[in-house]
N, C-alpha and C positions, 0 to 999 in steps of 0.2 A: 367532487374532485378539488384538490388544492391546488394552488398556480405557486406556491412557494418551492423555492429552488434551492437548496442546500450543496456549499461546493466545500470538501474537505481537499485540504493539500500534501504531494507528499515530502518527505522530511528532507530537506538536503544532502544529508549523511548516505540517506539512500540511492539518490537519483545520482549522485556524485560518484557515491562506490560502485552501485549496479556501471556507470558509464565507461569507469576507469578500466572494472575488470575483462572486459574483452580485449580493451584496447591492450593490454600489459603480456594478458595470453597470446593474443595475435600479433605483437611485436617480439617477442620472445622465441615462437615460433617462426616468422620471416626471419630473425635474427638469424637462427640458427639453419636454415632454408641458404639464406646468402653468404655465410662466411663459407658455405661448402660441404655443409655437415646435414646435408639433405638426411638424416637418418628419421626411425620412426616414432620419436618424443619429438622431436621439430615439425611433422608436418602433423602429427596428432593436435601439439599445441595450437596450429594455425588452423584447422579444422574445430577444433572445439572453443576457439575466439571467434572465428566467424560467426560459430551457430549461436554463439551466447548474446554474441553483438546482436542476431536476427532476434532471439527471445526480448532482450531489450526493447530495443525501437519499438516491437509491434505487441510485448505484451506487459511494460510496466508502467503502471499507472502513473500519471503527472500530479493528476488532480481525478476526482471524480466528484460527480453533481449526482444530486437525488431530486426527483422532481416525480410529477403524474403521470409522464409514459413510464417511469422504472430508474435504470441508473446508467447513468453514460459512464464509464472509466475512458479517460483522456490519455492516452500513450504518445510515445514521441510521434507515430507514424499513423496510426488510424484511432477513431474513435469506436470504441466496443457498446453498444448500446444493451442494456440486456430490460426487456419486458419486466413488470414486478408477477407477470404468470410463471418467467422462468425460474425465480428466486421462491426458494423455500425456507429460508432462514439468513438471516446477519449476527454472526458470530465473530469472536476475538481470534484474531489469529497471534502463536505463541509471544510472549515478548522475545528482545533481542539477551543478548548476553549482558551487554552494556546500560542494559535497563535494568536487568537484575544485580549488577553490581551497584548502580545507583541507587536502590530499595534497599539492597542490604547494608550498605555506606549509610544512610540516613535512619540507620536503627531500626529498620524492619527485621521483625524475628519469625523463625518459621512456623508458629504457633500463632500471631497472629495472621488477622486476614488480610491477603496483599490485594491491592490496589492494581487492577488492571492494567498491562502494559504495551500491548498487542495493538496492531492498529484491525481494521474490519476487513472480514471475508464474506463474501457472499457464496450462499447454496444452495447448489442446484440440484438436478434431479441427477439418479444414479450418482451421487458421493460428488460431483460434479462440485469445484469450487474457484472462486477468485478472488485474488486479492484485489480490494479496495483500495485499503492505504496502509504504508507501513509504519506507519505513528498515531500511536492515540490522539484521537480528538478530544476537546474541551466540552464539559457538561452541558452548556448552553447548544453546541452543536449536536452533541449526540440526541439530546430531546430535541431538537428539530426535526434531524433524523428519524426517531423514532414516530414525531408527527405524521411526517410527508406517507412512511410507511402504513402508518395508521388510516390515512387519509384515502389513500390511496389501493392498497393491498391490505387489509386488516388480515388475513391469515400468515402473512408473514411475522415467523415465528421470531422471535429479537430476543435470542437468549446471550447477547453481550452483554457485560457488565458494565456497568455507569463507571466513565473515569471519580478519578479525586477532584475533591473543587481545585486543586492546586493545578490541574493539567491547565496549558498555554494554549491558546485556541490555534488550529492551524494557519491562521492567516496570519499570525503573529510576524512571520517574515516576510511579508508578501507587499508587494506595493499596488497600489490601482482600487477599483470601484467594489470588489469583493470585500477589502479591510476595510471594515470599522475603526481600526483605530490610525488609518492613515488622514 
């Protein structure tokens, strides 16, 4: 068993827009709740900010760690721990739109082969999935990654593709004992 502990982070773009979009739904909805326009786009609004707010807090990832018990995903509200027994696979989940327009800005053509842009999902049993993190990690991390799995779970299937040497590792904005380059 390894004792080494891999902690990927996620992207600010995400944890900022996932935060914003309840709150804009459910002020939109109250909005329209208190000028007196109780009708059913205003209270629908405030019902599906709420619930989105609840998906948030308890189900997207901060950070998650890989280590010998499996994988912790770190959310605003609880920690989700998952066994590497439950895990049957770590695969790419799709890139953004914003990634793809950065690939094709930088001269990637559709005949070439594109470079990974997806951050990790893990898979469970019955189709069962979760998101990891929503930004590719850095090559040095993902071979850790695929160590800790190795070490740990070797039938955990790892059909994600290796980022580019050029991906930023995810600690790159992060301050404290995790960054190596702080």
């Amino acid at each position: 068993m390894s004792e080494q502990r891999v902690t990927i982070y996620a992207s600010w773009r995400g944890t900022v827009t996932s935060l914003l979009s309840p709150v804009v739904l459910l002020g939109l909805g109250l909005a329209g709740i208190l000028i007196g326009n109780a009708n059913a786009v205003a209270i629908v609004l405030a019902v599906l900010g709420l619930v989105l707010a609840a998906i948030v807090v308890l189900d997207y990832p901060q950070r998650v760690e890989f280590h010998a018990a499996g994988i912790d995903r770190i959310c605003l509200l609880r920690r989700h721990r998952m066994p590497w027994a439950d895990i049957r696979a770590l695969q790419r989940a799709r890139g953004t739109l914003v990634s793809y327009i950065r690939l094709r800005n930088a001269g990637d053509t559709p005949t070439a082969p594109r470079s990974p842009t997806g951050g990790l999902v893990a898979r469970g049993a019955k189709n069962r999935r979760w998101l990891l993190c929503d930004r590719i990690e850095s090559q040095p991390e993902f071979d850790a990654i695929r160590q800790v799995a190795a070490d740990n779970a070797g039938w955990v299937a790892i059909s994600a593709a290796r980022p580019a040497a050029s991906t930023p590792p995810t600690t790159l904005y992060r301050r404290g004992a995790d960054n190596p380059l702080s």
